[in-house]
N, C-alpha and C positions, 0 to 999 in steps of 0.2 A: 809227491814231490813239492806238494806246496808250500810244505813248511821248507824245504832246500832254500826254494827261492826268496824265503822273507828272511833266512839267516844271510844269503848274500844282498838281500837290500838293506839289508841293516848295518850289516860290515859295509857297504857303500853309504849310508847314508853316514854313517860316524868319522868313514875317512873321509868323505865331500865336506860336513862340518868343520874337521880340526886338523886336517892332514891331506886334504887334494893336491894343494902347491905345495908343501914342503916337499915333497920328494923331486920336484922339477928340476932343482938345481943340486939333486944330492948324488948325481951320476958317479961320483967318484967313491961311494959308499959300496958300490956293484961291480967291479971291474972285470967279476968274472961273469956274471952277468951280461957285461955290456959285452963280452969276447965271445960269449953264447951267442948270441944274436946273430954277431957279424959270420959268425962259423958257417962254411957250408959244408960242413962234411958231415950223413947223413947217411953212411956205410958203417958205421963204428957197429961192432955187437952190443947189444942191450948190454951184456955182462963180461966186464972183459976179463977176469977170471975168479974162480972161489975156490973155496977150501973147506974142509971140515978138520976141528981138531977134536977128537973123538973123547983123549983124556981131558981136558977142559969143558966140553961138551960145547964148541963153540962152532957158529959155521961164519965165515966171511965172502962178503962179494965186494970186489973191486972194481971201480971204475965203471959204475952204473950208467948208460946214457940212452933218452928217447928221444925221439924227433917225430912227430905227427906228421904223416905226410896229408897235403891239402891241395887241392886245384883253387883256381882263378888266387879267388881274395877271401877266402874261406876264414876262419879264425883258426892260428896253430899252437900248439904249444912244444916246447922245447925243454929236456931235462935231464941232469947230469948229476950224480953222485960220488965223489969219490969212496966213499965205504958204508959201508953196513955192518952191525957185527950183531948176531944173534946167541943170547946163549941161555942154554936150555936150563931153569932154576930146578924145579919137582913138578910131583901130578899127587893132586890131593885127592885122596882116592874118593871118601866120604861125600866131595860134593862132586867128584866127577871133574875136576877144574888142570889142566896142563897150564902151569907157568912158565913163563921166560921171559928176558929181557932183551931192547932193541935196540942199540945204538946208531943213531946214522948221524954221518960227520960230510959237512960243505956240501948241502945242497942248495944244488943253481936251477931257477924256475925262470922260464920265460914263455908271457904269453902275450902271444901279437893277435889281436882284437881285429876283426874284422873290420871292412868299411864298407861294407853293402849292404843294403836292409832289403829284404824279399818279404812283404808283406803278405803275399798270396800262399807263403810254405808255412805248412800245418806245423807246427810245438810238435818235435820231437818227445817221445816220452821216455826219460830213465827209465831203469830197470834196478831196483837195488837191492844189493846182497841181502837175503833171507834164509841164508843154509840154514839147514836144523841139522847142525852133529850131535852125535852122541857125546860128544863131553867139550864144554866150553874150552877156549883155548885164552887165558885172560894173560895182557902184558903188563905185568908188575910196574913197567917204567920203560916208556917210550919215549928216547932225548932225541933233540936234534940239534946241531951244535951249527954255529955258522950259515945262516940260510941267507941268499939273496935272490929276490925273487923282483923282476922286471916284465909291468905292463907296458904295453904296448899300443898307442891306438892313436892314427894319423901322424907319426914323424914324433908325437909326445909320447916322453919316458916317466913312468911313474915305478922309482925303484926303491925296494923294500929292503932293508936290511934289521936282519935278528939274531941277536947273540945266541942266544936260547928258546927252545920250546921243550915244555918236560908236559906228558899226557902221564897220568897214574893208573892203573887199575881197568887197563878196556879190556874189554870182554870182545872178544872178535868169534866171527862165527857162532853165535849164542842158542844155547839150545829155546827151544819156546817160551818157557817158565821164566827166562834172564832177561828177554829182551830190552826191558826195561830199565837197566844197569848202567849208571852212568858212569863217566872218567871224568876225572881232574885233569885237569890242565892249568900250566901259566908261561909265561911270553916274558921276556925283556929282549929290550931292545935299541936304538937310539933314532932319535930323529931330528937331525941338524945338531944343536947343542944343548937340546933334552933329550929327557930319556922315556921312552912306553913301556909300561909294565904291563899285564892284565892277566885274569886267571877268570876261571869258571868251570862250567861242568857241562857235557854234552855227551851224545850217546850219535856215533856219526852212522853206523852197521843196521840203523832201525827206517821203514821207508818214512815214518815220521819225524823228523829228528827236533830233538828239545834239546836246546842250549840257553845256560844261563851266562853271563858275562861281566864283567866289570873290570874297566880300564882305567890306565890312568897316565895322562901325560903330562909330563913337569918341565919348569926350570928352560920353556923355551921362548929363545926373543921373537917375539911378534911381530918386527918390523920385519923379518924374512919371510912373512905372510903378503907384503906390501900388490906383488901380482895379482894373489889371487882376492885381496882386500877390495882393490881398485877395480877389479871386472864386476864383482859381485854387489858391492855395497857402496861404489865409488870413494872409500875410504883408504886414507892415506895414515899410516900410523910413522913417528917421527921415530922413539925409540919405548919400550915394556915387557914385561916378559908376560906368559901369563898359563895358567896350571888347568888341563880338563879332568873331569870325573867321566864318566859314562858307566850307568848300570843299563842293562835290557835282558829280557826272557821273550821268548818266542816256543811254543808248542802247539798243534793242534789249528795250527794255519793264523796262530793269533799273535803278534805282538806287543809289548809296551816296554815304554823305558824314558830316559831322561841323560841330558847332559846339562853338567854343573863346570862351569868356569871361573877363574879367579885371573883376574890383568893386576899386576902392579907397576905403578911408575909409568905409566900409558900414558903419553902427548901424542894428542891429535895435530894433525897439520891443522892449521887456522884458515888456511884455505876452505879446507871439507867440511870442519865448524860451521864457516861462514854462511854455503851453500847449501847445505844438503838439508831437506825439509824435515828426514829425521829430526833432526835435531831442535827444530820448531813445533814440532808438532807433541816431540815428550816434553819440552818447555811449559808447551801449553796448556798440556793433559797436567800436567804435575805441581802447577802452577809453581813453576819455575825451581823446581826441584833436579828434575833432570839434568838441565846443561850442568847446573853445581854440580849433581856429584859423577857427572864423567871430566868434570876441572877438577875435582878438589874433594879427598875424604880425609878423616883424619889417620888414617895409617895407609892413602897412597895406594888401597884396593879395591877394583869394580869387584862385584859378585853377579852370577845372574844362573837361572835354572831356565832350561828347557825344558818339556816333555815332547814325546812322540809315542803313539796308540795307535794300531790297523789290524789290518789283516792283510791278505796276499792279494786285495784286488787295490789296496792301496791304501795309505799312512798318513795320519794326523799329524803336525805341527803345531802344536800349545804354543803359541809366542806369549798369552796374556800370562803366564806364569812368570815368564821371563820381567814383564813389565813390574809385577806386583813382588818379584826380589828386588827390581833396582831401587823400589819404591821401599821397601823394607829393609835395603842395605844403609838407604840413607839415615833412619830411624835407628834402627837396630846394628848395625853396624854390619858387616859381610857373612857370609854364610861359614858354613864349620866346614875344613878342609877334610873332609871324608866322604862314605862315600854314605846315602841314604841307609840302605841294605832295606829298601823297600819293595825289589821289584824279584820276585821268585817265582818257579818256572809255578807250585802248588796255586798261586794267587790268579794263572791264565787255565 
């Protein structure tokens, strides 16, 4: 389960990076989400009715809902479907493989995050699915259409909305020899007045799991970062948009990866200029290269690269890579809007 946990530190460390606050104020991207929450009804059947149609070879369930029951202040999660639709494609005989295809439409995710911490209670241990059937059951094309999904933790709402999730080719329940078989995946989405894309490949059925990823978010104004600017960095941005990369691989309890940014048309307050030592201290290092090119490039764009490298007891931050692009944007002008395609699951 060690690599589980470095794939959810990773997806937190990317949304803490480029997307912690933007969801704060996007409540009204969720509203069924938010009507989940307030719900206390917690009597519904899991499945409130299905069907099989035999000449189509299709099955449907309607009106899917979970509710985790929890004492005190436990962490719960809450989960509604409106439909599913399953439909049976062939069974290839030669390698032994049953096909079909899964559609599931408006799913609502809510999880409400604990507030207690029990230092003294032992790491629960997962348990993850290892069946060995006799004949893989692989889904051609697993969509999901509509999903909103709402965290939860102290009275703050971090809510997620995504047009699409299409997974290709997973292998579920694998016989031994497959294990290893990975699925495609990609994501759109929107976030404020950009848009997230991202795709990659993961294998989620294995107790090890390897995922490759690469995201990409565009086309979003910065100053609606301004909350989480000013807690973090004491920075106040006036008005810019500005575009993330992010590539990362993780397998075999190891991570690495990188995010690439591009701001244009970015005014700082003259305020935060004024004060903040950052900004003396790249002065000084750069011999006075720095403050120029966060005032002034010739096409109006910062560039800068991160990396990040660890493992499951904990993760690197490369800041000096970051320094040696702003120092390189200035010379060389900004970095190439794509993505590296350096970080593959083969290279950990």
């Amino acid at each position: 389960m060690k690599t589980k946990n470095l794939v959810l530190t990773a997806f937190a460390l990317i949304l803490y990076m480029n997307t912690s606050s933007l969801f704060a104020k996007e409540s009204s991207k969720v509203p069924q989400a938010l009507a989940l929450k307030e719900s206390s009804n917690d009597k519904k059947d899991l499945i409130g009715s299905w069907e099989i149609d035999i000449p189509r070879s299709l099955i449907k369930l309607e009106e899917i809902f979970y509710k985790q029951k929890v004492e005190n202040k436990d962490s719960k999660s809450t989960l509604s479907i409106d439909r599913v639709t399953a439909d049976y494609l062939f069974f290839k005989n030669v390698k032994d493989e049953l096909h079909y295809s899964i559609k599931v439409e408006n799913l609502v995710y809510v999880y409400e995050m604990s507030s207690k911490v029990n230092k003294n209670k032992k790491e629960s241990k997962n348990i993850w699915m290892e069946l060995n059937l006799p004949v893989d059951n692989v889904i051609d094309e697993l969509l999901f259409t509509n999903i909103e999904a709402l965290v939860v933790q102290d009275k703050k709402h971090i809510p997620i909305n995504l047009e699409e999730v299409m997974i290709k080719k997973l292998t579920v329940f694998p016989k031994k020899d497959s294990k290893l078989k990975n699925a495609k995946f990609n994501i759109k989405g929107n976030v404020f007045d950009g848009s997230i894309k991202a795709n990659g490949v993961a294998n989620p059925f294995v107790s090890s799991i390897p995922i490759n990823l690469n995201l990409k978010l565009e086309d979003l104004s910065i100053d609606k970062l301004n909350p989480w600017l000013k807690k973090a960095a004491s920075l106040k941005v006036e008005k810019g948009g500005v575009d993330v990369f992010v590539e990362f691989a993780t397998v075999n309890g190891k991570i690495k990866g990188y995010v690439k940014f591009f701001t244009e048309d970015l005014e700082l307050m003259n305020e935060w200029k004024d004060e903040t030592n950052f900004f003396k201290n790249l002065k000084m290092s750069a011999f006075n290269f720095g403050l120029n090119l966060m005032e002034r490039t010739d096409e109006d764009i910062i560039s800068g690269k991160i990396k990040f490298e660890g493992n499951e007891d904990s993760i690197d931050i490369d800041f000096s890579e970051l320094f040696e692009t702003l120092v390189e944007h200035f010379f060389d002008g900004p970095l190439k809007r794509k993505y590296d395609k350096s970080i593959k699951l083969k290279s950990l």
